[in-house]
C-alpha positions as CSV (number, residue, x, y, z in Angstrom):
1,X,-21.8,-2.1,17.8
2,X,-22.7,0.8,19.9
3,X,-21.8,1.6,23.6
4,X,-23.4,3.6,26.6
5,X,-21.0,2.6,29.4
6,X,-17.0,3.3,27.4
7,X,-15.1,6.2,27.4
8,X,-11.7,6.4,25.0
9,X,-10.2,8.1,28.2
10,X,-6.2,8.9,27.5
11,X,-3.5,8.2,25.1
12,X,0.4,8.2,25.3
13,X,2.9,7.2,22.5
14,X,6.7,7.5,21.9
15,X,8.6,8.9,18.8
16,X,12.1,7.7,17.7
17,X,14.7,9.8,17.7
18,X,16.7,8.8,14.6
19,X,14.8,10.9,11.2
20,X,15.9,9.1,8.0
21,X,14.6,11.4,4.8
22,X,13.7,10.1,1.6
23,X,16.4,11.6,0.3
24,X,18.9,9.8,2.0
25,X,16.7,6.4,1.2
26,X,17.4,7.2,-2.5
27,X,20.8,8.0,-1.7
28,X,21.4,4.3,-0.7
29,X,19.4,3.1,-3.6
30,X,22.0,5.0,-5.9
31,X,22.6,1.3,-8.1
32,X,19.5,1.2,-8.7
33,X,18.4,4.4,-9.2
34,X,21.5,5.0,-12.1
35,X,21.1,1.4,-13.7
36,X,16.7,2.4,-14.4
37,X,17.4,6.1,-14.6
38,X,15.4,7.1,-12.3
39,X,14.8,10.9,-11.3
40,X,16.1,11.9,-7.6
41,X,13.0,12.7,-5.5
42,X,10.7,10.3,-6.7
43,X,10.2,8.4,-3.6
44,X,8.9,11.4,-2.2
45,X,6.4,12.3,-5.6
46,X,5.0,9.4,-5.3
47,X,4.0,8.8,-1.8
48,X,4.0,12.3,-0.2
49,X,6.7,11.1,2.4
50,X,9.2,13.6,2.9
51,X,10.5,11.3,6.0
52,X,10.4,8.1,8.7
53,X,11.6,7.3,12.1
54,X,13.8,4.3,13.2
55,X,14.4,3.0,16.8
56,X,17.9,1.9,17.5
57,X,18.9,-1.5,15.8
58,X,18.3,-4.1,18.4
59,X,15.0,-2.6,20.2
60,X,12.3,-5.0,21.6
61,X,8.7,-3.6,20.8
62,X,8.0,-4.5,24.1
63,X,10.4,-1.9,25.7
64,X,8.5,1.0,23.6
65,X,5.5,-0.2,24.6
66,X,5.8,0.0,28.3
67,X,6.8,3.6,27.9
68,X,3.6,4.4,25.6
69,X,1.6,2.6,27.8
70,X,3.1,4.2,31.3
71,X,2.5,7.6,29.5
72,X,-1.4,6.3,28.5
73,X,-2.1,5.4,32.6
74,X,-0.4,8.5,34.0
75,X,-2.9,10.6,31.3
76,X,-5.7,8.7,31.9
77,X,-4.7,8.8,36.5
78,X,-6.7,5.1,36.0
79,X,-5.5,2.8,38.9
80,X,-4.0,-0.2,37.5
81,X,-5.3,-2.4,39.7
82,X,-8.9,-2.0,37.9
83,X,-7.3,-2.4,34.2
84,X,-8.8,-5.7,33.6
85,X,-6.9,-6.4,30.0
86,X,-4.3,-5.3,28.2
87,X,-4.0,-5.9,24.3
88,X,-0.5,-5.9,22.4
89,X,-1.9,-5.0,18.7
90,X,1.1,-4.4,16.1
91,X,2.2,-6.0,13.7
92,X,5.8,-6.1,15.4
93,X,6.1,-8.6,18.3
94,X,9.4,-9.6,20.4
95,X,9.0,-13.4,19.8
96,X,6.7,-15.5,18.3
97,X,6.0,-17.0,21.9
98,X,5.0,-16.2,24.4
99,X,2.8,-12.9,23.8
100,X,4.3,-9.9,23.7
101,X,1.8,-8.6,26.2
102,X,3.3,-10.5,28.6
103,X,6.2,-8.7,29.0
104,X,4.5,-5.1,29.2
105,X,2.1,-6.8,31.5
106,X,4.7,-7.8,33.7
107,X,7.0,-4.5,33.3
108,X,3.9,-2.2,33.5
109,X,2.7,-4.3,37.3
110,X,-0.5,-4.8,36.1
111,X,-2.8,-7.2,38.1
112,X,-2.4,-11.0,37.8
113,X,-6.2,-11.3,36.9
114,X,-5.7,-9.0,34.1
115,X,-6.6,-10.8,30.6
116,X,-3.4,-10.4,28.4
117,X,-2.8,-11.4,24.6
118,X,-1.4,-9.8,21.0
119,X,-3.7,-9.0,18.2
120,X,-2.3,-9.6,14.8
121,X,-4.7,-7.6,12.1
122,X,-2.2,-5.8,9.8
123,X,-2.6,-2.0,10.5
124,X,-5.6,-2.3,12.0
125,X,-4.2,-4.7,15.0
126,X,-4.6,-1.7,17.8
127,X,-8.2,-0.7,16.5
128,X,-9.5,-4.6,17.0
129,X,-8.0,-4.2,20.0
130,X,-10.2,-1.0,21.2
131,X,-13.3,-2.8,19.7
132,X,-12.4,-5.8,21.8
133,X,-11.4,-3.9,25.1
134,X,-14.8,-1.8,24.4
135,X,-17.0,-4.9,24.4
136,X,-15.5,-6.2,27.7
137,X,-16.3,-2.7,29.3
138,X,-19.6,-2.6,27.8
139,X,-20.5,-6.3,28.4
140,X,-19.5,-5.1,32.4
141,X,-16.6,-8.0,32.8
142,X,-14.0,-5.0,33.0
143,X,-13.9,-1.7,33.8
144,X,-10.6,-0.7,32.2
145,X,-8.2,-2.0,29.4
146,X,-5.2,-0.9,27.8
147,X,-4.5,-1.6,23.9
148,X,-0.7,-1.0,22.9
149,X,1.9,-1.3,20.2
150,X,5.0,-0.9,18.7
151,X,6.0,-0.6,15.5
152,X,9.8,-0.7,13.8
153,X,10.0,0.0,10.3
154,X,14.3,-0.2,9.9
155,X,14.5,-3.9,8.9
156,X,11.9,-4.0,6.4
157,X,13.3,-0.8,5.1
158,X,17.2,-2.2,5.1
159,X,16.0,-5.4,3.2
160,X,14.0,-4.0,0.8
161,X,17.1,-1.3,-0.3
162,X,18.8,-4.5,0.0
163,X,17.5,-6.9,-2.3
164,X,16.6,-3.4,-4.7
165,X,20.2,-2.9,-5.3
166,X,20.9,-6.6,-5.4
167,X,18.4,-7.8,-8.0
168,X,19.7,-6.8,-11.3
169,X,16.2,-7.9,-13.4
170,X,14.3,-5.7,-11.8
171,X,12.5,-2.8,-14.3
172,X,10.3,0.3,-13.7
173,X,7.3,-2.2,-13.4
174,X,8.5,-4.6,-11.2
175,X,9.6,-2.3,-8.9
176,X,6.5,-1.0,-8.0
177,X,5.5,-3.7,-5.4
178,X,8.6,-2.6,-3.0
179,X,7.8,1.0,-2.8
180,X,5.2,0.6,-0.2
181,X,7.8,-0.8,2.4
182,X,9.9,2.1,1.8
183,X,7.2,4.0,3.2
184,X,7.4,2.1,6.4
185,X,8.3,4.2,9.5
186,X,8.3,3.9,13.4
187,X,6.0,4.6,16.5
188,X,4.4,3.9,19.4
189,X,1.3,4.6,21.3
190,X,-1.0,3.3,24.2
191,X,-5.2,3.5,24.4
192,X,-6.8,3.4,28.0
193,X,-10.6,2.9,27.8
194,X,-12.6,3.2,31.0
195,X,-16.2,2.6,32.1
196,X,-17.6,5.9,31.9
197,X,-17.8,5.8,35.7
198,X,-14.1,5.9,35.8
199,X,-13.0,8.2,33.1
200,X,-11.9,11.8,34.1
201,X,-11.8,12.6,29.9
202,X,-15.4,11.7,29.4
203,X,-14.6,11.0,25.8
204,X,-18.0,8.8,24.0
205,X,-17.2,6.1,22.7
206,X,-20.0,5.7,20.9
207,X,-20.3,2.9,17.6
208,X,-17.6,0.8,16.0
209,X,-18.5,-1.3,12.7
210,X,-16.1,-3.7,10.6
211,X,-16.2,-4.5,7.1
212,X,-14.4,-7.6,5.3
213,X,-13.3,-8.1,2.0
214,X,-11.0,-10.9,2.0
215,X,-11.4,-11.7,-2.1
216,X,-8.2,-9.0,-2.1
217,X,-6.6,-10.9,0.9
218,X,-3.5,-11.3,-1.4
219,X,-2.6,-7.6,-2.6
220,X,-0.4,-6.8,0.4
221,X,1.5,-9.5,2.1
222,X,5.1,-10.3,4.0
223,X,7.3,-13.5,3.8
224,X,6.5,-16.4,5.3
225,X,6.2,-16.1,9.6
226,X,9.5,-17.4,10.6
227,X,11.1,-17.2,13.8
228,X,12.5,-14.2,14.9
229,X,15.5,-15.8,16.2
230,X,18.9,-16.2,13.7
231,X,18.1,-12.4,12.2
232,X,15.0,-12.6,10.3
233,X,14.7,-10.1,7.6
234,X,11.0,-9.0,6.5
235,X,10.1,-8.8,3.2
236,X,6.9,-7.3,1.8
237,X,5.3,-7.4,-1.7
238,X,2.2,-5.0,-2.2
239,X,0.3,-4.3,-5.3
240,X,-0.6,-0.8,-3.6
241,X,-2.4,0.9,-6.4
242,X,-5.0,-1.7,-6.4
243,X,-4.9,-2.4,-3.0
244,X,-5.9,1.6,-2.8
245,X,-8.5,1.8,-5.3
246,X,-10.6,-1.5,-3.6
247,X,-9.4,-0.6,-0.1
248,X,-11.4,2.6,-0.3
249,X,-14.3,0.9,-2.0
250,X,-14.2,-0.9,0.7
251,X,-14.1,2.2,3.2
252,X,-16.8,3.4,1.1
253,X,-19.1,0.5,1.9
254,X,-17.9,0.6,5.6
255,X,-19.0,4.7,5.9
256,X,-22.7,3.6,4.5
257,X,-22.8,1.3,7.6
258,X,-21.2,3.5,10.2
259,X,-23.7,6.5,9.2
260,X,-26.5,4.1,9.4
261,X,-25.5,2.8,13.0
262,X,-25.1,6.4,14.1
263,X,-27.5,8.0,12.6
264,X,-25.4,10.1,11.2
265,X,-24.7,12.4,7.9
266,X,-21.1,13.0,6.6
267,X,-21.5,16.4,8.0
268,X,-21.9,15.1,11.4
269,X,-18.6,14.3,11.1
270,X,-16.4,17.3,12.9
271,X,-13.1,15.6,13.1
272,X,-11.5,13.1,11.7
273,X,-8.7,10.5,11.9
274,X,-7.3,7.8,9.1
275,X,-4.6,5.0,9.0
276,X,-1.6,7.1,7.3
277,X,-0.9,5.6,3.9
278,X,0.3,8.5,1.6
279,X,-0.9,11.3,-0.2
280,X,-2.4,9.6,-3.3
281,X,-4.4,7.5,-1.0
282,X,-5.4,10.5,1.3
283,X,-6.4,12.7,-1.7
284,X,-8.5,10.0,-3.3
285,X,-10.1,8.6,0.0
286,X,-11.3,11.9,1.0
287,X,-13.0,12.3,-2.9
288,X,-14.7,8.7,-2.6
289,X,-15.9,9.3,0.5
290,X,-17.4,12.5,0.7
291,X,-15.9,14.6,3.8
292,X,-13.5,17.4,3.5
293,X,-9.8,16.7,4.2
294,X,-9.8,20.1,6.4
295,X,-10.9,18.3,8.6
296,X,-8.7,15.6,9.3
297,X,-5.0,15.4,10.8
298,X,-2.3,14.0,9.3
299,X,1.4,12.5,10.3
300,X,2.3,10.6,7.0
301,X,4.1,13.8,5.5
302,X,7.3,12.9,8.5
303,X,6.6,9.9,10.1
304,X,5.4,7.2,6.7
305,X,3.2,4.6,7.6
306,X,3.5,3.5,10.8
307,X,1.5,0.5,10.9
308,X,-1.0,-0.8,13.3
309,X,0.1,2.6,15.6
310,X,-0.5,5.2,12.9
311,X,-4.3,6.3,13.6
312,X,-4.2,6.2,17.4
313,X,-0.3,8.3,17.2
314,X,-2.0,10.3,14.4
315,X,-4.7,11.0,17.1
316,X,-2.4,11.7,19.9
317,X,-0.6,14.1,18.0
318,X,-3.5,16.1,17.2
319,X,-4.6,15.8,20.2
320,X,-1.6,17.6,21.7
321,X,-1.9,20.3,18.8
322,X,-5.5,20.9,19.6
323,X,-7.1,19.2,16.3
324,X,-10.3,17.7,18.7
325,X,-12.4,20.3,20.4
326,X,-14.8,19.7,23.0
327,X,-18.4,18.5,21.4
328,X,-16.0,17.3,18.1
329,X,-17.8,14.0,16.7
330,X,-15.0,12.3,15.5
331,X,-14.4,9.8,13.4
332,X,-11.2,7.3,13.5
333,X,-11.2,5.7,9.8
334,X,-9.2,2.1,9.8
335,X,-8.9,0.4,6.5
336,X,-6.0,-2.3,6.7
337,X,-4.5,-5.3,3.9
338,X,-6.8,-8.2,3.9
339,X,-9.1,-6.3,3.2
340,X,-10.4,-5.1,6.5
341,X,-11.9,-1.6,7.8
342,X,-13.2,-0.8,10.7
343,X,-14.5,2.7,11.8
344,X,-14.7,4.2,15.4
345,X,-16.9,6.9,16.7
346,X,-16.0,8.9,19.7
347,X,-17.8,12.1,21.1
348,X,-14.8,14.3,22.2
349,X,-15.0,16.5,25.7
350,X,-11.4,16.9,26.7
351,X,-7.8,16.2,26.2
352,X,-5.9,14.7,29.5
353,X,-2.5,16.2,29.4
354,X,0.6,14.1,30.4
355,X,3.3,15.9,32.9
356,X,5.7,17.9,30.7
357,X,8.3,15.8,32.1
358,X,7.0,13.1,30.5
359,X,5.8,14.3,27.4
360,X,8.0,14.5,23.8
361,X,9.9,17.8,23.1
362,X,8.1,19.7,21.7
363,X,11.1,20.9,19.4
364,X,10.6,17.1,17.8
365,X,6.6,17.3,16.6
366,X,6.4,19.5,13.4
367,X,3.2,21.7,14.4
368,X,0.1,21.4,11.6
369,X,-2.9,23.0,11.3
370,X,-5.3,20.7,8.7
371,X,-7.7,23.6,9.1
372,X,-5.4,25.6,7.2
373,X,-3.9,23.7,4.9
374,X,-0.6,23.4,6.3
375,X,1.5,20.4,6.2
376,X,3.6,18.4,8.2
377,X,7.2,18.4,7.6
378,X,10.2,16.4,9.4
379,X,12.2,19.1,11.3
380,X,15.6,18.5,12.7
């Protein structure tokens, strides 16, 4: 898919205040970590995560949202009577019914003609949802769409130290499929595209291409969907080192194609942005597909895996800290359970800036310089 008339104009996104280190994951996991004997710091070996956010217990993703997205419009200075759709893409949803992007559309004022649904695609729910805003703009039926999320990682999290302390069969083995929901942290963030007649940013979007390999549909998945109501309580199973090793074969196969529809070479690549897994998987990714990890950004190190949110927060970050520089080709790298990846291409001119009243402290954003080398740490 390429495009000629969509810019990738602004970006806003919310943080939760509560930091929960490893550390004090493990420290709740004491049963089970004295009954296998397992070493302290582990959680953080493994992965790479030195910590996660929560939102308060209780929190909507739908009152996030707003705030992301009222931060996106405000960067972007798009009127809201032109925005023409608005997308609700993660993986956490207020109800099962009605859409979540109801009540952001209806919070936010947006216009009654204004096409409004969720997109459920596992971490990659906000990127289908730029691909599908995109192809309105391009096809001319809109001239501006929002895609937005939410995710909470603190039930998932509280389950799964839950039933690891409860379940007294459990070895060093069988363990392994809960340690990627301990991972799971918590975020927000907003994407306004414009026609490029609109856009003040006059950030490209240039290609997007998706790749599926649904014969590993089954490596990563929750519990059953269930109502929300009564105090549901996710659980997740994930077979994460194989779900690595053929989601970047996957991501491998995806790059060929994205190259080709550019008519690019990996060294046309000046920037880059990924779904935040862990270390392992960044280290290895970076090997299999050929481009140097200077060059991306990273937020894994102190905010986990945030979902469906973590590449466009990952971007926003790095945006604020400078990462993309004006004539950056960059290059947003999705790869999601199920299998799917998708890959973005966006020609980068400038960085709208929110009002400072509006904007995170900066006290709360550990500064990183990929560049460099340095890493991302959660500061208090």
């Amino acid at each position: 898919m390429r495009y000629q008339n969509v810019c990738l104009d602004a970006l806003g996104y919310v943080l939760p205040k509560e930091i929960v280190t490893s550390r004090e994951l493990e420290s709740r996991l004491e049963p089970l970590y004295r009954r296998l004997r397992l070493p302290e710091g582990r959680l953080e070996m493994m992965t790479g995560i030195n910590a996660r956010r929560f939102w308060p217990p209780g929190t909507l993703p739908s009152d996030i949202s707003v705030i992301s997205a009222e931060r996106a419009i405000s960067a972007s200075g798009v009127d809201r009577d032109l925005i023409g759709a608005l997308v609700h893409g993660s993986v956490c949803r207020d109800y099962l019914e009605p859409a979540t992007a109801c009540s952001v559309h209806h919070r936010l004022g947006l216009p009654k003609q204004c096409l409004i649904y969720d997109v459920s695609n596992a971490c990659l729910g906000l990127l289908t949802g730029m691909i599908q805003v995109a192809n309105m703009i391009e096809l001319g039926q809109i001239r501006a769409g929002i895609v937005v999320g939410t995710e909470g990682g603190r039930e998932l999290v509280e389950t799964t130290i839950a039933e690891l302390n409860r379940d007294e069969t459990l070895n060093r083995k069988s363990i392994k499929t809960a340690v990627a929901s301990l991972t799971i942290g918590s975020g927000s963030c907003a994407i306004v595209l414009t026609d490029k007649e609109l856009s003040k940013s006059g950030n490209r979007l240039l290609a997007a291409v998706a790749r599926a390999n649904t014969a590993f549909h089954a490596l990563c998945h929750s519990g059953r969907d269930e109502a929300v109501g009564g105090g549901m309580r996710p659980q997740m199973a994930t077979d994460s080192e194989r779900l690595m090793h053929e989601g970047i074969a996957t991501g491998l196969d995806t790059l060929g194609v994205f190259l080709d529809e550019l008519g690019w070479s990996p060294s046309d690549i000046d920037k880059s942005i990924c779904h935040q897994v862990g270390a392992a998987h960044h280290k290895l990714l970076f090997e299999a597909l050929g481009l140097d990890r200077r060059h991306d950004f990273t937020t894994f190190e102190w905010l986990g895996n945030t979902g469906a949110v973590a590449l466009p927060l990952t971007a926003a970050i790095g945006i604020e800290q400078g990462h993309l520089k004006e004539g950056d080709n960059v290059a947003m790298l999705g790869i999601g359970s199920g299998i799917n990846c998708q890959m973005l291409a966006v020609q980068w001119h400038t960085s709208p800036l929110l009002e400072e009243t509006s904007r995170p402290a900066a006290a709360a954003i550990p500064q990183s310089n990929r560049a460099e080398g340095q890493s991302n740490r959660a500061q208090g």
